[in-house]
C-alpha positions in Angstrom: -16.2 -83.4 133.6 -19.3 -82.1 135.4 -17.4 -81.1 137.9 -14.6 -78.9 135.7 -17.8 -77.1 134.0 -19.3 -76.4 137.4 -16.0 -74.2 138.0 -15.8 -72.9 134.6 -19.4 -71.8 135.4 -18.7 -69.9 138.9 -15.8 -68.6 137.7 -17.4 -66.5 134.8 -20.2 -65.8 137.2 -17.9 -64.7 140.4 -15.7 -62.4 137.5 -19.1 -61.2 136.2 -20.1 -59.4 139.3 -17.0 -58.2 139.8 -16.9 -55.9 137.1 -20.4 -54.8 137.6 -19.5 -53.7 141.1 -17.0 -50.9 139.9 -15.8 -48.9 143.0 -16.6 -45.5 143.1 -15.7 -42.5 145.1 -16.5 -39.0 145.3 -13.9 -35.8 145.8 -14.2 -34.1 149.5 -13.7 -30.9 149.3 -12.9 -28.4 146.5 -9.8 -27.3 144.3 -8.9 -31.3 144.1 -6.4 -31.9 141.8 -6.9 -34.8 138.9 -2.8 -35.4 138.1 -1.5 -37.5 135.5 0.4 -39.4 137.3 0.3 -41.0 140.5 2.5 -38.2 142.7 2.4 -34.1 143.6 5.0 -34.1 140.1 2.9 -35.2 138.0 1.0 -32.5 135.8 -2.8 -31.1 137.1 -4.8 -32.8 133.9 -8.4 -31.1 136.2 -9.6 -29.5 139.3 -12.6 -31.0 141.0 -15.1 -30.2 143.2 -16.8 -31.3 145.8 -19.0 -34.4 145.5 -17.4 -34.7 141.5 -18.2 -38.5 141.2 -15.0 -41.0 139.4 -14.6 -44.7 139.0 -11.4 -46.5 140.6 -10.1 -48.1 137.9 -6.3 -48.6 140.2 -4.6 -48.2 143.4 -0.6 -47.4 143.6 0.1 -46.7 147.1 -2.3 -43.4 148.6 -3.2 -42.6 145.0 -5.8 -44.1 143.0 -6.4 -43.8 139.3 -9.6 -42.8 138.2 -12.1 -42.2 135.6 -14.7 -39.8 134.8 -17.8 -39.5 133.6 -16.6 -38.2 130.0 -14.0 -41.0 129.9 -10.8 -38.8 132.0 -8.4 -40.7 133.1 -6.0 -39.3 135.9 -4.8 -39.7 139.7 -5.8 -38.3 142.5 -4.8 -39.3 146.5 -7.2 -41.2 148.3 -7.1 -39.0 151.1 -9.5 -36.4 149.2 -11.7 -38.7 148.2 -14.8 -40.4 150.0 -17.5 -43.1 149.7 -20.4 -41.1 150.0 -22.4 -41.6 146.8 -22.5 -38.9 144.5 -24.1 -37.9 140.7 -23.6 -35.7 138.0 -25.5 -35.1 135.1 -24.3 -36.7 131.7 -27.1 -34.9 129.3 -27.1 -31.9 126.9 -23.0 -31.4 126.5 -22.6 -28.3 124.6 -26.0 -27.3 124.9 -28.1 -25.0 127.0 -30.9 -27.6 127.1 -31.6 -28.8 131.1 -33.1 -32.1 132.9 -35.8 -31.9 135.4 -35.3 -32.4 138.7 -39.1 -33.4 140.3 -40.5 -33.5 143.7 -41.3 -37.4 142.9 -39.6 -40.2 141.1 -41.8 -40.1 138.0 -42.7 -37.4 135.1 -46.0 -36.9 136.9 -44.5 -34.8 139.9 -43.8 -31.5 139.4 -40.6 -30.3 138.3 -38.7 -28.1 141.5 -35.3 -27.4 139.7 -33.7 -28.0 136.1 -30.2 -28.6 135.7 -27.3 -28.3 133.3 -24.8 -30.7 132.1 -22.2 -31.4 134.8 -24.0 -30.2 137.5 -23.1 -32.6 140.8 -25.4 -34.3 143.2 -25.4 -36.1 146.4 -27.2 -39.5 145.9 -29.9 -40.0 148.3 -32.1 -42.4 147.2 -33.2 -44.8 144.5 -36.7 -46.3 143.3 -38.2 -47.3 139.8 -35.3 -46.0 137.8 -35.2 -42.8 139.4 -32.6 -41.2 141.5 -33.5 -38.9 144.7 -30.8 -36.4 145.0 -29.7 -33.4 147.0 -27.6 -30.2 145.7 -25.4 -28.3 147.7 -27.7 -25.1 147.4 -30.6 -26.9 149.3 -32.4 -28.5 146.3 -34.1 -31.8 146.6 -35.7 -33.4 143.9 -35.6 -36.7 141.9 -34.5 -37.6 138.3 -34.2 -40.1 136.1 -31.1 -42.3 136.7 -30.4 -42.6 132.6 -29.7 -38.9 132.8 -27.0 -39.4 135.4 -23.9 -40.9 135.7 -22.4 -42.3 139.3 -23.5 -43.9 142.3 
């Protein structure tokens, strides 16, 4: 008996960790095409952009099905898509309010750059709840990782 609930117990652990260690991937390169299906037939649902951050959810072959930060879910092939680890910000939809982005990872830094809804980040670093990230156009900054969704 002991030994059936030590198994029961590692099991729900081992599954557990699984799902908190969701694979995620980021598009290379622009004009990326989110399909609904997995194939070149299937309908364009998005375009992406570089760095646009998505959640595997499946693989069929060299297309993966994927999720986005509003809940999207479509295909795109594997081959335009990479492991380098990528934000965006999940804030403010429909608004014209921004998020900080601060030359440390706390409110006490001073703030270097604001950003909109949507706008995409390379993922440098993390400390304390905060997120050190990169833009394309040369900003670096940190913000608060609640404001972000990604890896």
């Amino acid at each position: 008996m002991r030994r059936l609930l030590c198994i029961i117990l590692f099991l729900l652990v081992a599954s557990g960790s699984t799902a908190a260690m969701a694979e995620m991937v980021a598009i290379s390169g622009n004009n990326v095409n989110m399909r609904s299906g997995p194939g070149t037939r299937y309908r364009v649902l998005w375009i992406l952009g570089e760095g646009f951050p998505l959640k595997v959810l499946k693989r069929s072959g060299n297309w993966l099905r994927v999720k986005d930060f509003e809940g999207t879910i479509g295909w795109v092939n594997k081959k335009l898509v990479n492991r380098t680890p990528h934000m965006i910000v999940k804030v403010h939809k429909n608004s014209k309010k921004r998020i900080n982005v601060r030359s440390g990872p706390g409110t006490k830094y001073r703030i270097v750059a604001k950003a909109y809804y949507g706008v995409v980040f390379k993922t440098l670093d993390r400390k304390d709840g905060w997120v050190k990230v990169e833009h394309p156009k040369g900003v670096t900054g940190w913000i608060k990782r609640s404001l972000l969704w990604g890896f």
